[in-house]
N, CA, C and O atoms as a Tinker XYZ file with bonds, in Angstrom:
   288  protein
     1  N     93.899000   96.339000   44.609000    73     2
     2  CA    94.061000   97.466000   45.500000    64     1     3
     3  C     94.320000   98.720000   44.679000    63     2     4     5
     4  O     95.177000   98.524000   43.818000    81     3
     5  N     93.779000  100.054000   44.702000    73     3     6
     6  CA    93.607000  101.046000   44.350000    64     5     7
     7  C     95.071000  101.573000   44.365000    63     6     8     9
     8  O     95.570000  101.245000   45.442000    81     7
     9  N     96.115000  102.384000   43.456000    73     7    10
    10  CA    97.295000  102.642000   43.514000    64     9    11
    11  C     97.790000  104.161000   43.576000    63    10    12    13
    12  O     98.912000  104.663000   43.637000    81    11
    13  N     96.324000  104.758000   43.530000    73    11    14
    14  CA    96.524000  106.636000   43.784000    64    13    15
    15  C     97.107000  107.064000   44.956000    63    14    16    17
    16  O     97.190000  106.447000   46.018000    81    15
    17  N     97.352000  107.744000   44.787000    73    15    18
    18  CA    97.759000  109.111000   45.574000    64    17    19
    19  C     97.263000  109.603000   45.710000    63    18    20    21
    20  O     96.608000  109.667000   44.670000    81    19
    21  N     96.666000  110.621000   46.758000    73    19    22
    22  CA    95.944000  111.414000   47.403000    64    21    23
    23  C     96.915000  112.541000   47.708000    63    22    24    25
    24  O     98.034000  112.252000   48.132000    81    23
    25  N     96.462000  114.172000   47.467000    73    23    26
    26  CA    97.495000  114.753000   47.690000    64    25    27
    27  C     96.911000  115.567000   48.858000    63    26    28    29
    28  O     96.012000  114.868000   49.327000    81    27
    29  N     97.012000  116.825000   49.610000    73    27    30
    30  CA    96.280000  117.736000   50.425000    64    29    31
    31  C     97.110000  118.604000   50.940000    63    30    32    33
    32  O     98.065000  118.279000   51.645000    81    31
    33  N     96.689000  120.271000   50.500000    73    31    34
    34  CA    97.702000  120.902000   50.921000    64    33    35
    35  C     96.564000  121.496000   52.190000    63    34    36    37
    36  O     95.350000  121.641000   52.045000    81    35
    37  N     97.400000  121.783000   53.472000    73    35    38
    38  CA    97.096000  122.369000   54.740000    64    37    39
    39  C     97.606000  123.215000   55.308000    63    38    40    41
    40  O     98.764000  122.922000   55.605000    81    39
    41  N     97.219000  124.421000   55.704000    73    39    42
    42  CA    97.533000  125.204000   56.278000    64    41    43
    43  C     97.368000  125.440000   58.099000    63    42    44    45
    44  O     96.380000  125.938000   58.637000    81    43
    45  N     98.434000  125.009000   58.711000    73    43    46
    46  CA    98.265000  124.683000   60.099000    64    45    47
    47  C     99.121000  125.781000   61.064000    63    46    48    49
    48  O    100.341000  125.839000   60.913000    81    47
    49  N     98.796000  126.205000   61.550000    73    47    50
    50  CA    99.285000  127.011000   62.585000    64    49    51
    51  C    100.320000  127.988000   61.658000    63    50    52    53
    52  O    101.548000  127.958000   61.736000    81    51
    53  N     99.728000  128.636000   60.994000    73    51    54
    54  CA   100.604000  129.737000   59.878000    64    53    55
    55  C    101.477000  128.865000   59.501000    63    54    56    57
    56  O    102.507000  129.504000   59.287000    81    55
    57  N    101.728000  127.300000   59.210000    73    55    58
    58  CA   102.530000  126.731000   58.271000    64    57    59
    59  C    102.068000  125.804000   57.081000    63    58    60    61
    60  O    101.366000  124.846000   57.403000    81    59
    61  N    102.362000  125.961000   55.793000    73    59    62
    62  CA   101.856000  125.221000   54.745000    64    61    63
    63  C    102.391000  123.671000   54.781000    63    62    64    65
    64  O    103.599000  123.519000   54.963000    81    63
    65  N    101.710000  122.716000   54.648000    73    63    66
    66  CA   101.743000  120.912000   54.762000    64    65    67
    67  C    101.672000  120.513000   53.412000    63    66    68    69
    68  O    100.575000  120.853000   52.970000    81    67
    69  N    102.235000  120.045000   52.713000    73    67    70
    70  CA   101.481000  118.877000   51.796000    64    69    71
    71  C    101.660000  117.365000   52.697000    63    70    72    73
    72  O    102.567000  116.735000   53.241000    81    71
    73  N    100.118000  117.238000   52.459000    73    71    74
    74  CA    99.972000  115.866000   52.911000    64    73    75
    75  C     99.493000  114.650000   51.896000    63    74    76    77
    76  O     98.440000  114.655000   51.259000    81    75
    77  N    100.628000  113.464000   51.881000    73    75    78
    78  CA   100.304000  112.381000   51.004000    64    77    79
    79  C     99.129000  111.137000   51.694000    63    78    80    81
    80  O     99.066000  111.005000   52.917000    81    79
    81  N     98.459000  110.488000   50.979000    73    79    82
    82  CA    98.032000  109.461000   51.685000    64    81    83
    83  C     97.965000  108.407000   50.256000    63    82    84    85
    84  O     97.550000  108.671000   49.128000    81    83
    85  N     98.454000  107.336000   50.719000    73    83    86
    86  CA    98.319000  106.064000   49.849000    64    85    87
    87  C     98.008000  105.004000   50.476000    63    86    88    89
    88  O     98.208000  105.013000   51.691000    81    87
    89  N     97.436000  103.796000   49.857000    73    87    90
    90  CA    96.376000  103.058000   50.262000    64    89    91
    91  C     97.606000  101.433000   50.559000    63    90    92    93
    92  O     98.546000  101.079000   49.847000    81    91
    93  N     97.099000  100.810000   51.801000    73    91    94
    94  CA    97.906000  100.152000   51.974000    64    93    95
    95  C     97.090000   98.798000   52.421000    63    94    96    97
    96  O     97.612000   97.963000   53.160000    81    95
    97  N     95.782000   98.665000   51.910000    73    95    98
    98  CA    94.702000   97.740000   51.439000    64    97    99
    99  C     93.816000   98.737000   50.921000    63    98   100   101
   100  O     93.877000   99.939000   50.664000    81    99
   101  N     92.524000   97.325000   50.823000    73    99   102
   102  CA    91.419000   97.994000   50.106000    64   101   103
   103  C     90.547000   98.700000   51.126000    63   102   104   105
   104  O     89.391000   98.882000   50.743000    81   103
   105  N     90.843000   99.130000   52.321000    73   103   106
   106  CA    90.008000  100.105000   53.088000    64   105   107
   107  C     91.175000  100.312000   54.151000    63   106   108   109
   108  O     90.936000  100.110000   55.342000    81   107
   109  N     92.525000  100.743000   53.692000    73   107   110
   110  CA    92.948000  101.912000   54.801000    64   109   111
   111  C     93.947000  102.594000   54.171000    63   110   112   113
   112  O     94.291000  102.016000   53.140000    81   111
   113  N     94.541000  103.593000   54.391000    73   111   114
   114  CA    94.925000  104.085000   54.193000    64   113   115
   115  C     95.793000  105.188000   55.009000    63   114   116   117
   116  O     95.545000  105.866000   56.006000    81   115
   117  N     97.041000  105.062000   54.060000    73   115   118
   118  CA    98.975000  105.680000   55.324000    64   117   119
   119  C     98.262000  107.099000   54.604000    63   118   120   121
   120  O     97.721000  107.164000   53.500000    81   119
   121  N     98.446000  108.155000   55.575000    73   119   122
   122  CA    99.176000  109.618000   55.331000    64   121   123
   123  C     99.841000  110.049000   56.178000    63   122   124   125
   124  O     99.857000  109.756000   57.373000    81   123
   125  N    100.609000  110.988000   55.447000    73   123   126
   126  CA   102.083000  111.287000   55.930000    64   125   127
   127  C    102.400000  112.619000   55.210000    63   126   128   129
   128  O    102.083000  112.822000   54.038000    81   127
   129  N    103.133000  113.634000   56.096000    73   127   130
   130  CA   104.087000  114.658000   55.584000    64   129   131
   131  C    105.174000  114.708000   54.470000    63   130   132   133
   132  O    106.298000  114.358000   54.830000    81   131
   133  N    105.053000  114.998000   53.481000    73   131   134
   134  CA   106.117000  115.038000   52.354000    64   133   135
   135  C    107.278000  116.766000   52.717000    63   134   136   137
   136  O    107.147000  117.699000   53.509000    81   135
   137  N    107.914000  116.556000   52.062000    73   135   138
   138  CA   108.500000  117.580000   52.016000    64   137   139
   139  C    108.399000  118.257000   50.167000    63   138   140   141
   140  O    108.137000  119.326000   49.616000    81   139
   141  N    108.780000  116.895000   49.781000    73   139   142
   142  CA   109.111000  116.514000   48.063000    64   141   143
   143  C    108.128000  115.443000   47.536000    63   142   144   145
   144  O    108.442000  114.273000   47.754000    81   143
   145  N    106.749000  115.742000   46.738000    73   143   146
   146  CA   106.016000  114.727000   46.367000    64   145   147
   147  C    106.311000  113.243000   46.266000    63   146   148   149
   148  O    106.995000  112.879000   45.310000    81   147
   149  N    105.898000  112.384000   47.101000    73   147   150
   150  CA   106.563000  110.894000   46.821000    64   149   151
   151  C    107.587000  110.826000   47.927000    63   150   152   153
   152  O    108.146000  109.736000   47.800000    81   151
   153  N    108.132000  111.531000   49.029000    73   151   154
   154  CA   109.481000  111.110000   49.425000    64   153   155
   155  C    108.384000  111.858000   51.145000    63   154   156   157
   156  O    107.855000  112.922000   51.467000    81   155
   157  N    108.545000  110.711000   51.641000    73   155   158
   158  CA   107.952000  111.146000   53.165000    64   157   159
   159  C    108.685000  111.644000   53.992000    63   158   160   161
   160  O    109.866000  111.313000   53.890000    81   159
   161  N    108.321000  112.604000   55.109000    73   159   162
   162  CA   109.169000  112.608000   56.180000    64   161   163
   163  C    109.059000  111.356000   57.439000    63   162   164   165
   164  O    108.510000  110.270000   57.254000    81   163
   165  N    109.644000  111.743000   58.596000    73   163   166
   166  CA   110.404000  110.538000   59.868000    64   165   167
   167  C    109.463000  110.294000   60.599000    63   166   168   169
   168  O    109.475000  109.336000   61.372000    81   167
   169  N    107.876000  111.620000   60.421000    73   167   170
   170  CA   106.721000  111.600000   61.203000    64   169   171
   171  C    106.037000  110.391000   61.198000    63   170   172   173
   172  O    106.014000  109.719000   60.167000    81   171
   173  N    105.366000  109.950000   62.410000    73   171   174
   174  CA   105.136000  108.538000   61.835000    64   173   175
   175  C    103.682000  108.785000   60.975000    63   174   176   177
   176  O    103.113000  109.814000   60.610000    81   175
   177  N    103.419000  107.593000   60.858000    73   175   178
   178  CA   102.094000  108.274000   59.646000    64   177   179
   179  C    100.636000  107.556000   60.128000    63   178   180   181
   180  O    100.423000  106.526000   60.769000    81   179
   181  N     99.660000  108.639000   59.487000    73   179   182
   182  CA    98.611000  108.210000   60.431000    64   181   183
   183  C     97.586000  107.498000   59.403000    63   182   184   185
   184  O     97.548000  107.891000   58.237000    81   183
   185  N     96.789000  106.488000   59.833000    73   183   186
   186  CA    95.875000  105.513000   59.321000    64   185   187
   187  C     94.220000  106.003000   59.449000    63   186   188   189
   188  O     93.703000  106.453000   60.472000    81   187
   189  N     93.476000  105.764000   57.994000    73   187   190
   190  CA    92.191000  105.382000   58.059000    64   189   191
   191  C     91.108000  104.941000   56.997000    63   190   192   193
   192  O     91.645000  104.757000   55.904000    81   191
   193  N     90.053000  104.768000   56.989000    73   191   194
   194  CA    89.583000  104.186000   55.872000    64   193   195
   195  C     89.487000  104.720000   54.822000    63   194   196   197
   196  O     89.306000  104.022000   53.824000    81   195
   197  N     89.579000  106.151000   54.717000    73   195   198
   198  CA    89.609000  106.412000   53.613000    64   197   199
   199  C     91.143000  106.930000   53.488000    63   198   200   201
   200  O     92.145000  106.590000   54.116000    81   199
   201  N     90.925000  108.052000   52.256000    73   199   202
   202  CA    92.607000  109.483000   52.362000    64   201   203
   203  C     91.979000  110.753000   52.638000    63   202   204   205
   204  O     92.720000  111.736000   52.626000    81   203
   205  N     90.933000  110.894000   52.849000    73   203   206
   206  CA    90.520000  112.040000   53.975000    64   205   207
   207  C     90.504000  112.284000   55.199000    63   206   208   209
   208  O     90.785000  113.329000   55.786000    81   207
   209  N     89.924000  110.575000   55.878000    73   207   210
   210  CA    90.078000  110.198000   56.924000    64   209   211
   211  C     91.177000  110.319000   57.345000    63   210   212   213
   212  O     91.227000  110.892000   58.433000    81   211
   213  N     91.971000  110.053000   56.985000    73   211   214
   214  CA    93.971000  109.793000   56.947000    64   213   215
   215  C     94.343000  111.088000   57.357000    63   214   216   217
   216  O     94.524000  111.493000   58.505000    81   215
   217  N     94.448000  111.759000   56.168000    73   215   218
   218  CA    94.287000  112.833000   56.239000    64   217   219
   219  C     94.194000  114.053000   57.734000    63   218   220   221
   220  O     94.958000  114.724000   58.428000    81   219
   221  N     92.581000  113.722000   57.589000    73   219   222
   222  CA    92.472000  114.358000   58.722000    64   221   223
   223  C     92.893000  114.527000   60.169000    63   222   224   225
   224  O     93.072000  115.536000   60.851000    81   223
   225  N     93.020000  112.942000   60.488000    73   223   226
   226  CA    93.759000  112.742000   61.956000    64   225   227
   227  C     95.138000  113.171000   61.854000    63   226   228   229
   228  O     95.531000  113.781000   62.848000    81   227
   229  N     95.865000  113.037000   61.048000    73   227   230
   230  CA    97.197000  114.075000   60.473000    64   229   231
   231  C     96.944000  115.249000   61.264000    63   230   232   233
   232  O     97.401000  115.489000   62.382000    81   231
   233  N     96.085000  116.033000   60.495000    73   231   234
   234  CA    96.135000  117.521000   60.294000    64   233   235
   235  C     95.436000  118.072000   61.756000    63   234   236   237
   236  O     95.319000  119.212000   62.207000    81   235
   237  N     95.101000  116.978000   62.192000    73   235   238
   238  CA    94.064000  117.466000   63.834000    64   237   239
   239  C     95.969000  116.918000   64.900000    63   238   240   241
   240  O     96.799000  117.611000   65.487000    81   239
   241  N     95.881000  115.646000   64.681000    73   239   242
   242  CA    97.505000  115.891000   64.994000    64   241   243
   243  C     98.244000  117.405000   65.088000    63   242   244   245
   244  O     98.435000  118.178000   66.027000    81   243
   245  N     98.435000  117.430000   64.224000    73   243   246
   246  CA    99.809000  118.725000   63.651000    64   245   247
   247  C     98.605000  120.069000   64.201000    63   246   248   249
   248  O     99.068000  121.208000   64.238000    81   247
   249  N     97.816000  119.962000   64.413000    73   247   250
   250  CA    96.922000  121.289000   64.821000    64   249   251
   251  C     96.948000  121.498000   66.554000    63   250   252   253
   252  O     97.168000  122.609000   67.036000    81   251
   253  N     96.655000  120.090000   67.548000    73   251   254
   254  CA    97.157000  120.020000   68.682000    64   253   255
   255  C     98.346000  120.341000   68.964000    63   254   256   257
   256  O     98.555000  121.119000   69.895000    81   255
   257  N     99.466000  119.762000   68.151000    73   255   258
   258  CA   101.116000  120.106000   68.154000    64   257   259
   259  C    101.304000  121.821000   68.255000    63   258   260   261
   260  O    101.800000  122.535000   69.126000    81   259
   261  N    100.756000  122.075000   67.129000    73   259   262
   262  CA   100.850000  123.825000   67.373000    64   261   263
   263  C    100.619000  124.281000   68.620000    63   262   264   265
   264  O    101.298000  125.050000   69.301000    81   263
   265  N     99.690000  123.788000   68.839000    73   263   266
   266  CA    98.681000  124.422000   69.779000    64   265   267
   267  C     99.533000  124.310000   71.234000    63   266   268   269
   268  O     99.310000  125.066000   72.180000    81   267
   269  N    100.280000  123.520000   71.248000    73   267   270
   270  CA   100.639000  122.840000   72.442000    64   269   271
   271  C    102.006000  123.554000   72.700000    63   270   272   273
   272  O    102.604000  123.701000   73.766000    81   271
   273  N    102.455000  124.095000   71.007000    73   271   274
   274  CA   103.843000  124.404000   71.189000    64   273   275
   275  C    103.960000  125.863000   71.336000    63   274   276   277
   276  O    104.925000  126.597000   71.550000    81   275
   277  N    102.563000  126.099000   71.141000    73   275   278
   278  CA   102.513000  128.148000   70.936000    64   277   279
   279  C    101.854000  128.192000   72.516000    63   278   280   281
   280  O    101.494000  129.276000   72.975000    81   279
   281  N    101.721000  126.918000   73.319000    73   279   282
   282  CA   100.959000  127.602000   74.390000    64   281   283
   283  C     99.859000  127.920000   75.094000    63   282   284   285
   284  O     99.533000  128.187000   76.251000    81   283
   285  N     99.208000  127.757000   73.596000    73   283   286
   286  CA    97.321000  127.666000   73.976000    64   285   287
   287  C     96.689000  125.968000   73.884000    63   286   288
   288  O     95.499000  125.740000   74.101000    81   287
């Protein structure tokens, strides 16, 4: 099983993300909100085959959240 890290910084609703994703077999993969490289936050974390994939449903997550919390 592959042991990288995937890093991704995002910019979501005028707030900056680093987002981690690490591989938790050989085709899926956890990402999750860091605060501090390596140390996750309480968010739960989202799954997919790749760490883009991962990734992304994260960041479409946290993009609805805005969206929902500003109103539009």
């Amino acid at each position: 099983m592959n042991t990288s890290v995937h890093r991704f910084n995002e910019s979501i609703g005028g707030r900056d993300y680093l987002i981690e994703a690490t591989p938790v077999a050989d085709d899926r993969w956890r990402a999750y909100l860091v605060r501090i490289p390596g140390v996750p936050t309480a968010l739960m974390p989202f799954y997919g085959p790749t760490p883009e994939e991962a990734a992304r449903q994260l960041c479409d997550w946290l993009t609805r959240a805005h969206r929902a919390s500003s109103g539009h």
